[in-house]
C-alpha positions in Angstrom: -38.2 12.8 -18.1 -38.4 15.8 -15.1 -40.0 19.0 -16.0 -36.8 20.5 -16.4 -35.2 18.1 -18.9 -38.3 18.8 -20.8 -38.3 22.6 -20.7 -34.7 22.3 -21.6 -35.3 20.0 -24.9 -38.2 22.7 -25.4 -35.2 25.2 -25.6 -32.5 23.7 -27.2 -34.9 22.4 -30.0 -36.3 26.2 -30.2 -33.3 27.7 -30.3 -32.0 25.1 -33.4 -35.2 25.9 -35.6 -35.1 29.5 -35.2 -31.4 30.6 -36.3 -30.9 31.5 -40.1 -28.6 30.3 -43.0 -27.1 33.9 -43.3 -25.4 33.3 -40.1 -23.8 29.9 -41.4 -22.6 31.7 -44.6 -21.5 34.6 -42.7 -19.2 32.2 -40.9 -18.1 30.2 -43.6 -16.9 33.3 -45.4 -14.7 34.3 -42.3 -13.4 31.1 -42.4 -12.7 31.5 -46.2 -11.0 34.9 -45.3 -8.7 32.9 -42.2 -7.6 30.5 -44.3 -6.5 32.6 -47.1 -4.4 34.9 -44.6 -2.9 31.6 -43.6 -2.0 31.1 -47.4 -0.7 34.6 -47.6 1.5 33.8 -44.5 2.6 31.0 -46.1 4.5 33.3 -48.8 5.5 36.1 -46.7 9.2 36.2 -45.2 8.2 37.0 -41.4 10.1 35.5 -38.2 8.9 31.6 -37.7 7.6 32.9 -33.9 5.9 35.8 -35.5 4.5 33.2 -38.5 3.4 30.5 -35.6 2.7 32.8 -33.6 -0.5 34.4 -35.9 -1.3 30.8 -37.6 -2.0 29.7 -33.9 -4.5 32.5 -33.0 -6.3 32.1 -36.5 -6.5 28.4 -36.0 -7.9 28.8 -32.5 -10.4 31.4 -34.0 -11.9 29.0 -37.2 -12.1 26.1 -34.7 -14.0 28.5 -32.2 -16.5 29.5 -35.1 -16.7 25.5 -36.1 -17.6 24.5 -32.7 -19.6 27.3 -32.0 -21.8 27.2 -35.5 -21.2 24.2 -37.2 -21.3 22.1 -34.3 -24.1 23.9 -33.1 -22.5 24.6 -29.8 -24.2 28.4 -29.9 -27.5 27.0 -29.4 -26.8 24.4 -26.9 -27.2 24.4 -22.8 -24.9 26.3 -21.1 -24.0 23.1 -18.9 -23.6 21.2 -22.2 -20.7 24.4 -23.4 -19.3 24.0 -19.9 -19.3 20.3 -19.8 -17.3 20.8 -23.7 -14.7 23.6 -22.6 -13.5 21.3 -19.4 -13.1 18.3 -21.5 -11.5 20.3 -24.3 -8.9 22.0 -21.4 -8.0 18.7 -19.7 -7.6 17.3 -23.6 -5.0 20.0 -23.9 -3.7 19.7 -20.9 -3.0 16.0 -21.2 -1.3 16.9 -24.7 1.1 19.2 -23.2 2.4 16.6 -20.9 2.7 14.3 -23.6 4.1 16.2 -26.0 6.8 17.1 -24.2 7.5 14.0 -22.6 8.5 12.8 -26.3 10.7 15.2 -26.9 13.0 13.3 -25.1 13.1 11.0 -27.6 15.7 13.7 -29.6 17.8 13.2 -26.8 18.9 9.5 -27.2 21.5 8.2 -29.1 21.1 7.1 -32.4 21.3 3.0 -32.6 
C-alpha cells in the first residue's frame, strides 16, 4: 500500500468516525416527510404528468439522501462518488434503451 492509498484510508476512516447521529435522524425524518407527500399525492385529483411528474423528483431526492447518508457516500473519496455517478448514468442510460425497446411489444398482434 503507496502513501497515498494510506493517507486516503486515513481520511475516509476519519471522516466515518467523526459525523454524528443527528445528521442520520435529520435525514430519516426528511425522508419520513417525502414519503408522506407521496401519500398525500396519492389522494389528491392532480393531472397524471403533474402527479408523475412530482413523485419522480421526490424519488430522486430520498434516493440522493440514501446514497449520500445511508450508504455513506458523503464521506467517501471523491473518485469513489465519481466512479458511483458514471456507473449509475450508464445504468440509466442502458434502461432507457431497454425500456423502450419493449414497448414494442404493445405493438404485436395478440396470438
Amino acid at each position: 500500500m503507496g502513501t497515498s492509498d494510506a493517507i486516503t484510508a486515513e481520511h475516509v476512516v476519519e471522516q466515518h468516525t467523526h459525523h454524528s447521529h443527528k445528521q442520520f435522524y435529520v435525514v430519516w425524518v426528511a425522508l419520513l416527510v417525502a414519503t408522506g407527500i407521496e401519500v398525500l399525492l396519492a389522494y389528491m385529483q392532480l393531472p397524471a404528468v403533474k402527479m408523475l411528474t412530482i413523485l419522480i423528483g421526490l424519488s430522486i431526492v430520498k434516493s440522493a439522501l440514501i446514497i449520500l447518508w445511508f450508504m455513506h457516500m458523503k464521506f467517501e473519496i471523491p473518485r469513489m462518488r465519481r466512479l458511483m455517478m458514471v456507473s449509475l448514468c450508464v445504468c440509466l442510460l442502458l434502461m432507457c434503451v431497454f425500456f423502450a425497446d419493449a414497448f414494442r411489444i404493445l405493438a404485436l398482434p395478440p396470438k
